[in-house]
C-alpha positions as CSV (number, residue, x, y, z in Angstrom):
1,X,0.0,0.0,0.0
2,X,0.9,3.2,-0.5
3,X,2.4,5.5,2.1
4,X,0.7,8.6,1.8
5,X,1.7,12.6,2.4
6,X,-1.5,13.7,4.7
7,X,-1.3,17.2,3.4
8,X,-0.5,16.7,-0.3
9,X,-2.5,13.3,-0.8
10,X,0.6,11.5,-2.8
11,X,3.1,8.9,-2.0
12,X,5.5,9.6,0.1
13,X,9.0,10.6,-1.4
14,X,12.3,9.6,0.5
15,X,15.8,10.6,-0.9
16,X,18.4,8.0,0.6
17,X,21.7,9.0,0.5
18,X,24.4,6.3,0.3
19,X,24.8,2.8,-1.6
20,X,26.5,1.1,1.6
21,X,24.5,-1.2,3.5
22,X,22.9,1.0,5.4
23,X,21.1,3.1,2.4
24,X,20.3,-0.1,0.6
25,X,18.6,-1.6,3.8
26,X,16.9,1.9,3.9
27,X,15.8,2.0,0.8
28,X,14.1,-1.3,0.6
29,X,12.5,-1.7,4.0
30,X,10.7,2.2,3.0
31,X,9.9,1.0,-0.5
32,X,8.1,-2.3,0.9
33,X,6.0,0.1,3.0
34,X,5.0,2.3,0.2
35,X,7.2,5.2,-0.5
36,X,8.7,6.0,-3.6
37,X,12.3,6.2,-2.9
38,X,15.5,7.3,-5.1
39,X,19.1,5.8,-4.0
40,X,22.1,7.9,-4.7
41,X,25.5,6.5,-5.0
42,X,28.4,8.9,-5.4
43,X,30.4,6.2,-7.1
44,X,29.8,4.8,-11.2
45,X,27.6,1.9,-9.4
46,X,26.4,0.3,-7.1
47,X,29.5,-1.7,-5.6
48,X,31.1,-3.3,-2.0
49,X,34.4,-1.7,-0.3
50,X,36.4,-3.9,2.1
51,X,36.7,-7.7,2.8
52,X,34.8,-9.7,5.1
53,X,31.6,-9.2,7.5
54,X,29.9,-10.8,10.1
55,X,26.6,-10.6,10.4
56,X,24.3,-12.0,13.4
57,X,21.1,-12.9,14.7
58,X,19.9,-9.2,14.4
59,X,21.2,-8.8,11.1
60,X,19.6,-11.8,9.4
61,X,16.7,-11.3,11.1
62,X,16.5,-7.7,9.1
63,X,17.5,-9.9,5.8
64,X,14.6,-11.8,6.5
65,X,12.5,-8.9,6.9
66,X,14.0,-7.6,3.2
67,X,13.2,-10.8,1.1
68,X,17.4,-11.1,0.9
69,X,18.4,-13.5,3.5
70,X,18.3,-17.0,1.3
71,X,20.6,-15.7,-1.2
72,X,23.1,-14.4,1.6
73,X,22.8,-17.9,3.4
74,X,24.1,-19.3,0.1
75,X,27.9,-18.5,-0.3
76,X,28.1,-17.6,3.6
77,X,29.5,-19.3,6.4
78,X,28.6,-20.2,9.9
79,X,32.0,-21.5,11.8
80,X,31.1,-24.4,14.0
81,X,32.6,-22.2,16.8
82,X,34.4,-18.6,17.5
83,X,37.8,-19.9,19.0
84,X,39.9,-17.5,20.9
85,X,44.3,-18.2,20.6
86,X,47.1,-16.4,23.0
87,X,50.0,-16.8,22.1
88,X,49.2,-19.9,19.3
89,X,47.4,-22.1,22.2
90,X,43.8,-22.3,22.4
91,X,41.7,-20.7,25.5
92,X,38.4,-20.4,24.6
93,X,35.9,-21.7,22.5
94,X,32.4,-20.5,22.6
95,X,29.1,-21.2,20.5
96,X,26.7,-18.4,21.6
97,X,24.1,-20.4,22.9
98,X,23.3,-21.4,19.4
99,X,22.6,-18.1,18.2
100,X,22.8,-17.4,14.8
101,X,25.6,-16.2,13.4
102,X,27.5,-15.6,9.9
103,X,30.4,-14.8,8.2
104,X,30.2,-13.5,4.4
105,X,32.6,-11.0,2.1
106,X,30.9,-7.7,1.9
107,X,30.5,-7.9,-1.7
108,X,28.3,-11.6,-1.0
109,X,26.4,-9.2,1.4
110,X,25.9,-6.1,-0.7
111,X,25.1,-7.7,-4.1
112,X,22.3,-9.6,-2.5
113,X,20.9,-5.9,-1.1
114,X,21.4,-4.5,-4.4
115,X,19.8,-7.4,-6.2
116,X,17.1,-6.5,-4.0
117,X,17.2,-3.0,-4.9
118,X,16.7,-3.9,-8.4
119,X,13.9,-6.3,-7.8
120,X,11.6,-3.9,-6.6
121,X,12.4,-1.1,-9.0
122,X,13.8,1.6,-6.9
123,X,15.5,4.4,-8.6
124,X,18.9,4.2,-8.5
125,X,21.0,7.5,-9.9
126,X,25.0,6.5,-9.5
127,X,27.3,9.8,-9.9
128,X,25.0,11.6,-7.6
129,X,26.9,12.3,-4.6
130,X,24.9,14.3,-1.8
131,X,26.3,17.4,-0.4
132,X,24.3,18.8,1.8
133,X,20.4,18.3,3.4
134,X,18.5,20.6,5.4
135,X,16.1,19.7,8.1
136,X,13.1,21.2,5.4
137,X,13.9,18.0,3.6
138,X,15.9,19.3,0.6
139,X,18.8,17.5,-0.6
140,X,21.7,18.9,-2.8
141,X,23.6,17.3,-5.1
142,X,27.1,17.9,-6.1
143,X,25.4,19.2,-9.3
144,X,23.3,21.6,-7.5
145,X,20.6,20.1,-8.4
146,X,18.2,20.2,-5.1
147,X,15.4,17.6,-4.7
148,X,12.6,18.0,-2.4
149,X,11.5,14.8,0.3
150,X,9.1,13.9,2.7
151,X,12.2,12.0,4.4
152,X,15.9,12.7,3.8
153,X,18.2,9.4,5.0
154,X,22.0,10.3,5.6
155,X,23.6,7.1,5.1
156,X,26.7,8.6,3.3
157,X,29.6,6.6,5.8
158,X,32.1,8.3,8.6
159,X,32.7,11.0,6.1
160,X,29.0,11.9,5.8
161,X,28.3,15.6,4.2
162,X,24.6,15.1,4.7
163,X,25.9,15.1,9.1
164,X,28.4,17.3,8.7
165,X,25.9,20.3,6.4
166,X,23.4,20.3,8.7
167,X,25.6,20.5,12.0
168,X,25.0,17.9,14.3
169,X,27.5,18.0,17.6
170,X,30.1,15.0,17.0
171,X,32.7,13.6,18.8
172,X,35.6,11.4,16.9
173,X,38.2,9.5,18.1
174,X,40.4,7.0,17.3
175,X,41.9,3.9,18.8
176,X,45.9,2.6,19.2
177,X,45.2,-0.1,17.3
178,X,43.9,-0.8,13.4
179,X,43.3,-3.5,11.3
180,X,44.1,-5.0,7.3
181,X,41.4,-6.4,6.4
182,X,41.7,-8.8,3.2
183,X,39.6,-11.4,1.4
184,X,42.2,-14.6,0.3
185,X,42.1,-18.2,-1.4
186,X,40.8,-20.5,2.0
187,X,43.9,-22.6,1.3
188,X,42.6,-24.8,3.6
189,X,44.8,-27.9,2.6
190,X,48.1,-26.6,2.8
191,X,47.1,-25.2,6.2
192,X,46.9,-28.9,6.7
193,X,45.8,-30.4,10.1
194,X,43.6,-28.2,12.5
195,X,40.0,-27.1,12.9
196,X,40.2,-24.4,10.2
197,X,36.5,-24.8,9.8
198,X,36.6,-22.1,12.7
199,X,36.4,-18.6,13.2
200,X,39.6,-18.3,15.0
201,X,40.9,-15.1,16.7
202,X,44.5,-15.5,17.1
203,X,46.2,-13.0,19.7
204,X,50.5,-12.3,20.5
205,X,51.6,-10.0,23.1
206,X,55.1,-10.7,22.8
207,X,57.9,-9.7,21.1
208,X,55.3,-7.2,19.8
209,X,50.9,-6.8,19.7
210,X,50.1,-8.3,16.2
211,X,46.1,-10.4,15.9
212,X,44.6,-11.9,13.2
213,X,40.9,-12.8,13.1
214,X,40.5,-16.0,10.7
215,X,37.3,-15.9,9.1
216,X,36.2,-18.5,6.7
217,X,33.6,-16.9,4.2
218,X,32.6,-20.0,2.0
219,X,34.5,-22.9,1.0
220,X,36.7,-20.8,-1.2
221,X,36.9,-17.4,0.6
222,X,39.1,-16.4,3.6
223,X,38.6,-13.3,5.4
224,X,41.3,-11.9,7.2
225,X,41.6,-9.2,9.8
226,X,45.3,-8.3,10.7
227,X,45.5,-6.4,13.5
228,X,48.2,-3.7,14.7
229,X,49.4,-0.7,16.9
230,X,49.4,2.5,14.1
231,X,52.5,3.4,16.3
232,X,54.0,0.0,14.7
233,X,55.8,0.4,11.4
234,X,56.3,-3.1,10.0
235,X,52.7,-4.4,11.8
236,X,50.8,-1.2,9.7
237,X,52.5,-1.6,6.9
238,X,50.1,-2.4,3.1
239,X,50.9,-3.9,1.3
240,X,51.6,-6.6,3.9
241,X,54.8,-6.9,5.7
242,X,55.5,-10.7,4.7
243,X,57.8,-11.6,7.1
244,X,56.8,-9.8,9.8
245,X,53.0,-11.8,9.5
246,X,54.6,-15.1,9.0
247,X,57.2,-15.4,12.0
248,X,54.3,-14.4,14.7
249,X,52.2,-16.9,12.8
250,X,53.8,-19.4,10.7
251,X,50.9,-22.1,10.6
252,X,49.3,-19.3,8.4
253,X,52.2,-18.8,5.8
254,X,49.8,-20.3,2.6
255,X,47.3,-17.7,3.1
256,X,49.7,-14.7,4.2
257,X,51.4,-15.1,0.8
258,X,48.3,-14.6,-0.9
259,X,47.3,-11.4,1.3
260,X,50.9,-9.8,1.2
261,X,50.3,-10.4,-3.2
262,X,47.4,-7.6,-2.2
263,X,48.2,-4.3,-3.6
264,X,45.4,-2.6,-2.8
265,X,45.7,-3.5,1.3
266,X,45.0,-0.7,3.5
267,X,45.5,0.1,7.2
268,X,42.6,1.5,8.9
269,X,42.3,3.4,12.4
270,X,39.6,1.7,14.8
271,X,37.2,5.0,14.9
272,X,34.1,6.0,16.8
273,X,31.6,9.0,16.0
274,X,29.1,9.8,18.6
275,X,26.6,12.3,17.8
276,X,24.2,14.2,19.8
277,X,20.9,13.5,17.7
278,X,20.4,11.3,14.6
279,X,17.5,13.2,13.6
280,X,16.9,16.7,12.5
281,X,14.3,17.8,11.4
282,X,13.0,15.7,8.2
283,X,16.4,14.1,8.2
284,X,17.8,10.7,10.1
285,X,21.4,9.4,10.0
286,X,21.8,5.6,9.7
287,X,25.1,3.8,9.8
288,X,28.4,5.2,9.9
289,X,27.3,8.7,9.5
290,X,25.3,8.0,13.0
291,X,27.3,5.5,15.1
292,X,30.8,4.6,13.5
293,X,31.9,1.7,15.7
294,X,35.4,-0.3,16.3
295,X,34.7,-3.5,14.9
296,X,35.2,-5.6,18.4
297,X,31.8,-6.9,18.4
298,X,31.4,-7.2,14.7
299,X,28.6,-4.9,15.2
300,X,28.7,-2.2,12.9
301,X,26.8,-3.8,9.8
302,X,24.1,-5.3,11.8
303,X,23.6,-2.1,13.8
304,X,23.3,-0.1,11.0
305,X,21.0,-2.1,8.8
306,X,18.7,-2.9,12.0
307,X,18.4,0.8,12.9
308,X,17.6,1.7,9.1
309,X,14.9,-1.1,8.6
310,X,13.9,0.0,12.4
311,X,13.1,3.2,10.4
312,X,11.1,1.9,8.0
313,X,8.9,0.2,10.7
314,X,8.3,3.7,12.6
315,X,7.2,5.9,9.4
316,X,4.3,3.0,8.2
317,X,1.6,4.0,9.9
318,X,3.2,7.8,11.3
319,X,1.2,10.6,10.3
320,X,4.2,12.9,10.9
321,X,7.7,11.9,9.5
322,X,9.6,14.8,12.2
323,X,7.7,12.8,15.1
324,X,8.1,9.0,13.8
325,X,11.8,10.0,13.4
326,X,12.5,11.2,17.0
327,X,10.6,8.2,18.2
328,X,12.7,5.9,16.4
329,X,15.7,7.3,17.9
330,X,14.6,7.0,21.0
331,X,13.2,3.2,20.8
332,X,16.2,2.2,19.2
333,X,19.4,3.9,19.7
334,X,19.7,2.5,23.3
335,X,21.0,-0.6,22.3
336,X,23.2,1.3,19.5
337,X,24.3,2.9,22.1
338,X,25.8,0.1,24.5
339,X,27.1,-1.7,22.0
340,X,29.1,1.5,20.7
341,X,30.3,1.9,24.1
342,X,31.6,-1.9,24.9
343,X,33.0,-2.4,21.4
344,X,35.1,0.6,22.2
345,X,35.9,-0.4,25.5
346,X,36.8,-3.5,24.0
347,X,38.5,-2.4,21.8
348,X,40.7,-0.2,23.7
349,X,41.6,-2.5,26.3
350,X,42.0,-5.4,24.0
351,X,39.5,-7.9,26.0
352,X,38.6,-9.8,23.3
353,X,42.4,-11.5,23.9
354,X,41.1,-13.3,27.3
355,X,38.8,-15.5,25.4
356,X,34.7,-16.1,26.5
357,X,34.3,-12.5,26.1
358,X,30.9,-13.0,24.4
359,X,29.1,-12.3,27.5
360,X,25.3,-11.4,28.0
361,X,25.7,-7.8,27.3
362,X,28.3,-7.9,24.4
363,X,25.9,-10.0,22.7
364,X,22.9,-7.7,23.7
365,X,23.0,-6.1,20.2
366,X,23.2,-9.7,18.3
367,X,20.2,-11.1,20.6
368,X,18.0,-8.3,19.4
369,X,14.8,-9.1,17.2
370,X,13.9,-6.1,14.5
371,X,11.3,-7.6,13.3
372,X,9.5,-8.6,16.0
373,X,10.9,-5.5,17.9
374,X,12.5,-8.0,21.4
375,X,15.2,-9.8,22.7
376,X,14.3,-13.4,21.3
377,X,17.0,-15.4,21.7
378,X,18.0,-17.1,25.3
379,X,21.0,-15.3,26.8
């Protein structure tokens, strides 16, 4: 059914901003509940950045709720357990209770959202990056063109010019540590004996602070997340530091050869934005432009396409978008919220090292239900 403008009597027009996960969640959850809605992509198309992703309960669930999740179940991965390493000795192995869980690359992900997308015929203009917005709900483009919306949805990333033109009160940081993240061959023969079947997050304090989370994708996709102090030279260094990689973890040597072949490796700074509101006006924030994360809890994805689909749910039977959008906030960021906190705290202090760290609370986010809008799943 259509979602109708109670002054103007026609469907209801909502200008998404972004071609990440978070604008293509938008975008379909607020077509299925009868707006007409226009996706704009700065890039030449609609296309994935970065490696791997893990997405959980909360996430599927939202896949589910956007006709996508039985094409991302095929070519995905569920690890028979998340297995925690010090120092190349095992300490921890933990199963969540049997929560859902999986591991994809983020082009698996993304191409089933924009297959989606396409299905249901929403406009998609690529070359149109967003500039600015105003809480009125007009959007610019970089051509100067300005479009006029019953709903403007920021979901531009970190660097969001929607955010940033309007003015909402940030604060950024970042952490000591980053991360390479890279998709390889699984290699899973010449890695020879071992339960490589695993999500495995292997930690060394000593002679230096180097992690890599092992993250098999599919049966021919590895995702891996090298982790490093920026202050460390050879540890931060794309493309990949061979032999640094491969003395701390020489089991691994198949599929470090194949990630240090990379060219196109970068090192990225663990970074958290915090803002003071993620609505103004006719204008909400979802994603990175809202809640950048560090990626402890491997929440960032599902937070970001729960809170845009949560946004979909609030406007389908609101008679005024400004209201329905401050409610939404408020119902959902909460959990955002916590997670944004621990994942940082994580993060910071490097817990996820001690193994069973999966507790009741870091899981809160993953336990969350969108579409039935509870905590579902047994702690």
């Amino acid at each position: 059914m259509p979602n109708v403008n109670m002054t103007s009597g026609k469907t209801r027009r909502a200008e998404v901003a972004g071609g990440g996960f978070a604008g293509l969640t938008a975008a379909i959850a607020l077509k299925q509940s009868g707006w007409d809605v226009t996706l704009h992509e700065k890039g030449p198309e609609l296309r994935a950045f970065g490696a791997g992703i893990y997405l959980w309960y909360n996430g599927l669930r939202v896949l589910e709720g956007l006709g996508a999740l039985e094409e991302v179940l095929e070519g995905s991965h569920t690890p028979p357990t998340y297995e925690t390493w010090m120092h190349n000795k095992s300490v921890s192995k933990e199963t969540f209770n049997g929560l859902p869980w999986r591991v994809m690359t983020r082009s698996h992900l993304h191409t089933a959202l924009a297959n989606r997308v396409r299905a249901l015929g929403i406009e998609i203009r690529v070359n149109s990056e967003a500039v600015s917005a105003d809480p009125e709900g007009r959007l610019t483009l970089q051509t100067g063109e300005t479009i006029e919306a019953d709903l403007i949805v920021g979901a531009d990333g970190v660097g969001s010019k929607v955010r940033d033109s309007i003015g909402f009160e940030q604060d950024r940081w970042d952490s000591t540590d980053g991360i390479i993240r890279l998709i390889v061959p699984r290699k899973k023969q010449e890695l020879g004996h071992g339960e490589w079947d695993n999500t495995i997050d292997m930690w060394n304090f000593w002679p230096r602070v180097q992690r890599i989370l092992y993250s098999p994708c599919n049966d021919d996709e590895l995702y891996l997340g090298l982790m490093a102090p920026a202050a460390d030279p050879r540890g931060s260094r794309v493309p990949l530091d061979l032999e640094v990689w491969v003395e701390m973890f020489p089991f691994l040597e198949p599929c470090l050869v194949e990630a240090a072949k990379l060219k196109s490796a970068r090192y990225d700074r663990y970074a958290t934005t915090r803002l003071d509101s993620w609505t103004r006006g006719k204008v909400a924030l979802v994603g990175d432009a809202a809640h950048a994360m560090c990626p402890a809890l491997a929440q960032g994805a599902g937070c970001a396409m729960v809170n845009a689909f949560s946004l979909a749910q609030e406007l389908e039977t609101a008679s005024s978008v400004e209201d329905a959008i401050v409610d939404w906030e408020k119902r959902i960021r909460p959990i955002t919220d916590r997670c944004q906190a621990l994942s940082g705290d994580y993060a910071a202090n490097r817990s996820l090292s001690k193994g069973n760290m999966f507790t009741p609370a870091a899981l809160e986010a993953a336990r969350y239900d969108p579409l039935r809008r509870v905590y579902s799943w047994p702690q």
